[in-house]
C-alpha positions as CSV (number, residue, x, y, z in Angstrom):
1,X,128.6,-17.4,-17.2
2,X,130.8,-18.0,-14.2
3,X,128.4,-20.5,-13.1
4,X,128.2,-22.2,-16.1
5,X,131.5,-22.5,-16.3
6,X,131.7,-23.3,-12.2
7,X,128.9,-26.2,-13.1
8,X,130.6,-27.5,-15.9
9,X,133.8,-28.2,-14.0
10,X,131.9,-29.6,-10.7
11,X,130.2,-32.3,-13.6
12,X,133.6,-32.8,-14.7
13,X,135.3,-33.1,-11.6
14,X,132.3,-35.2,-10.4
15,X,132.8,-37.6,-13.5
16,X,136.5,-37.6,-12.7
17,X,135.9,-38.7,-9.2
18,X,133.6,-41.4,-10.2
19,X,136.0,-42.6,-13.3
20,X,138.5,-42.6,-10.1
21,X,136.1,-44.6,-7.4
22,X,136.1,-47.1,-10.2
23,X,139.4,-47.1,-11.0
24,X,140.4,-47.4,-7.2
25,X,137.7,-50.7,-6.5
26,X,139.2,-52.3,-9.9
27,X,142.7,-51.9,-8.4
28,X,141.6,-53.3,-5.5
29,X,140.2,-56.0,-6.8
30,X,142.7,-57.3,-8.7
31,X,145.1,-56.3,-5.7
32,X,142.4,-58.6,-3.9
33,X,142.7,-61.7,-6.3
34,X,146.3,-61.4,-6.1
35,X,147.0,-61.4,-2.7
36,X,144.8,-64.3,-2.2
37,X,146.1,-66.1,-5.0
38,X,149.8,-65.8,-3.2
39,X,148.3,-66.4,-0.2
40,X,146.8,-69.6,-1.0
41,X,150.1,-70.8,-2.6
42,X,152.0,-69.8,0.1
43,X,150.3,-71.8,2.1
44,X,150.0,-74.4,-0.3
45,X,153.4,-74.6,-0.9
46,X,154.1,-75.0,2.9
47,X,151.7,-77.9,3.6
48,X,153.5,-79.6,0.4
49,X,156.7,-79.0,2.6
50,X,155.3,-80.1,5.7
51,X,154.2,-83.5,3.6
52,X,157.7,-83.9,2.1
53,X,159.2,-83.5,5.8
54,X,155.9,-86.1,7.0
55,X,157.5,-88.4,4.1
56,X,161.2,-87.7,5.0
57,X,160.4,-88.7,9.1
58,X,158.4,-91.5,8.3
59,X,161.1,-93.6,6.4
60,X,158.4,-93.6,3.3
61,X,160.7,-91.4,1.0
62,X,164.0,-93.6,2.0
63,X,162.0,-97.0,1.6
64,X,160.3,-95.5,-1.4
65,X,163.9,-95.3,-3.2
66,X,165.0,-98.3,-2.2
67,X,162.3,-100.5,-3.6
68,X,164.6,-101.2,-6.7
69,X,167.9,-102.4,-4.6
70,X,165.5,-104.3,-2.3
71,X,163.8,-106.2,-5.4
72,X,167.4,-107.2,-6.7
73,X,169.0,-108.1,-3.9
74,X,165.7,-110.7,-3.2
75,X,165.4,-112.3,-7.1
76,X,167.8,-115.3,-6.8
77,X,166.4,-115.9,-3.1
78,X,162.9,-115.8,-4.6
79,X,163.1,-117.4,-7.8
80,X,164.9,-120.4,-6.5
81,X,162.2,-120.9,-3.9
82,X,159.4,-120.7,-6.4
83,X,161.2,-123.0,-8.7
84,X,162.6,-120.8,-11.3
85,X,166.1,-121.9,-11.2
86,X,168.8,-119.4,-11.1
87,X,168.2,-117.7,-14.5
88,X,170.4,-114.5,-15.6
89,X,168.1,-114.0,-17.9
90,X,165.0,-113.9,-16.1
91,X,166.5,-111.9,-13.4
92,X,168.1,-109.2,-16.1
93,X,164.4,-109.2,-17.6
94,X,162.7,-108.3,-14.3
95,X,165.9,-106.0,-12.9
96,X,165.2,-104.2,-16.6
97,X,161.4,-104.1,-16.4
98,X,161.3,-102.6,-13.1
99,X,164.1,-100.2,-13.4
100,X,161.9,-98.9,-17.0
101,X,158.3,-99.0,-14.9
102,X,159.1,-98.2,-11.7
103,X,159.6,-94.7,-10.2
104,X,160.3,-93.6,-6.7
105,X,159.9,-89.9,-7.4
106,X,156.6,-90.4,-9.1
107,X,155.4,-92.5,-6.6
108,X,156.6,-90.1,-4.0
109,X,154.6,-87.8,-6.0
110,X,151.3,-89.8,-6.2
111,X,151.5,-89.7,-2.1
112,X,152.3,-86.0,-1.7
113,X,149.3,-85.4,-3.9
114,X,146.8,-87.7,-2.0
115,X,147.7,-85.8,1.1
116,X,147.6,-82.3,-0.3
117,X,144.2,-83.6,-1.2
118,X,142.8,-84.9,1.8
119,X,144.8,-83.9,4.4
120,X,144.7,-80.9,6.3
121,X,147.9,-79.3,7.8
122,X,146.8,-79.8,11.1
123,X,146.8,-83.4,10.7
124,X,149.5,-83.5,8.8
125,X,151.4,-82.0,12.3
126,X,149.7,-84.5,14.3
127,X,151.1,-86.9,12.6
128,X,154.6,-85.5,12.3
129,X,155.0,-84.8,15.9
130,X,153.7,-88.5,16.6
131,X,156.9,-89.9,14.6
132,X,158.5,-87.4,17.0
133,X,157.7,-89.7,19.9
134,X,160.1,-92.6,21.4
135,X,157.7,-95.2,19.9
136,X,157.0,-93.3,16.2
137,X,161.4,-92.9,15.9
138,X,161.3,-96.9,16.5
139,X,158.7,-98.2,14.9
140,X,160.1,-96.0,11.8
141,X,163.5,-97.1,12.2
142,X,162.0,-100.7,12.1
143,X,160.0,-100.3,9.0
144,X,163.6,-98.8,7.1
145,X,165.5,-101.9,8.5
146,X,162.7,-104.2,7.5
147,X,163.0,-102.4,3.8
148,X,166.9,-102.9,3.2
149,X,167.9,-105.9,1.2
150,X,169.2,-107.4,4.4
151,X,165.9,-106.3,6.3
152,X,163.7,-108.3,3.7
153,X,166.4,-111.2,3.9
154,X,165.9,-111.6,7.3
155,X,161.9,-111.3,7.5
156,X,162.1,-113.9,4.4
157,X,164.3,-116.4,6.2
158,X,161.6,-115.6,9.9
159,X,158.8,-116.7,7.7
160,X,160.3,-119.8,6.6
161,X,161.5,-120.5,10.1
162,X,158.0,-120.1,11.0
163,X,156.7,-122.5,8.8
164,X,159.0,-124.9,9.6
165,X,158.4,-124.3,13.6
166,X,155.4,-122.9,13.8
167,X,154.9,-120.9,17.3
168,X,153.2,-122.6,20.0
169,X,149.4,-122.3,20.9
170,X,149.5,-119.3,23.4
171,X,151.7,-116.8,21.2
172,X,148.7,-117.7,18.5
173,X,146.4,-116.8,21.1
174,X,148.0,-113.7,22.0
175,X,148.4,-113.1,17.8
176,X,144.8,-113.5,17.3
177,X,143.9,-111.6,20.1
178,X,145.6,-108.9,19.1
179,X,144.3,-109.1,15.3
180,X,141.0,-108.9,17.2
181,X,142.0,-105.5,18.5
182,X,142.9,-104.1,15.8
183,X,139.5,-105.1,13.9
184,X,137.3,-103.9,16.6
185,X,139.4,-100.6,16.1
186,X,138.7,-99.9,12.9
C-alpha cells in the first residue's frame, strides 16, 4: 500500500511538474512577445525622434510652417504679375482656401512616415551628421532664408532681373555644365 500510495503521488507530482514546465514556457512566451513588442517600439519610437530632430536640422519643419505666411506675403506680388489685378477678394479666397486645406503638421507627418518607412536609422544619422557639417549648416540656412516671405521676394525679383539681363554666355556654360553633373550623378 505504501507504494501505491508512493506511486500515486510521484504521477501526481509528475503531472504537477509537467502542468508547471507548461505553465513556465507559456509565461515565457508571452514574457517573450512582450519584451519584443517594447523593444520594437522603443526603438521605433527613437528613430521617429531621430527623424523629427533630421526634420528640425534640416530647416524642413521651420519651412514646412511657414508655407502659409510665405503664400500671403507673395499674392499681390504674384497676381499683379499674372494679370489679376489687386483683388481683396481673390486674395481672401486663396488666403481662406489654403489656410482650410493646408496643413504643416500633417505634412510634417506624411514625411516622418515616408522615412520611418524606408529609412533606416543608420541613414537617418548619416544624414543628420552631414547637416552637422560647415556646408550642410549653410546650405540649410539658405534654404530657410530662401523660404521667408522676404527670401521668396528676393528670389522673385533675381528671376525677373534675370529675364531682363539674362547672364552672359560662359556663366550658361558653367550652368549647364554643372546641370550635366548632376544628371550623370544620378
Amino acid at each position: 500500500m505504501v507504494s501505491m500510495r508512493s506511486a500515486q503521488k510521484m504521477r501526481d507530482l509528475s503531472i504537477s511538474l509537467h502542468a508547471l514546465k507548461r505553465t513556465i514556457k507559456f509565461v515565457c512566451i508571452i514574457l517573450t512577445g512582450f519584451f519584443s513588442f517594447f523593444s520594437v517600439t522603443a526603438a521605433q519610437d527613437t528613430k521617429t525622434a531621430s527623424i523629427k530632430q533630421m526634420l528640425e536640422k534640416s530647416g524642413a519643419r521651420q519651412q514646412i510652417n511657414e508655407i502659409t505666411q510665405v503664400v500671403q506675403a507673395l499674392i499681390p506680388s504674384q497676381m499683379s504679375a499674372y494679370g489679376a489685378g489687386d483683388s481683396s477678394e481673390l486674395s481672401e479666397f486663396i488666403i481662406n482656401n489654403l489656410s482650410n486645406y493646408y496643413s504643416g503638421d500633417e505634412i510634417l507627418g506624411r514625411i516622418e512616415n515616408h522615412f520611418l518607412k524606408n529609412y533606416n536609422k543608420k541613414h537617418i544619422n548619416k544624414i543628420m551628421k552631414w547637416y552637422d557639417t560647415d556646408p550642410g549648416k549653410k546650405i540649410v540656412e539658405m534654404e530657410v532664408k530662401a523660404s521667408t516671405p522676404e527670401g521668396a521676394a528676393a528670389i522673385i525679383s533675381y528671376s525677373y532681373q534675370l529675364q531682363l539681363n539674362p547672364p552672359e554666355e560662359k556663366r550658361m556654360e558653367l550652368v549647364n555644365e554643372l546641370i550635366l553633373i548632376l544628371e550623370l550623378d544620378k
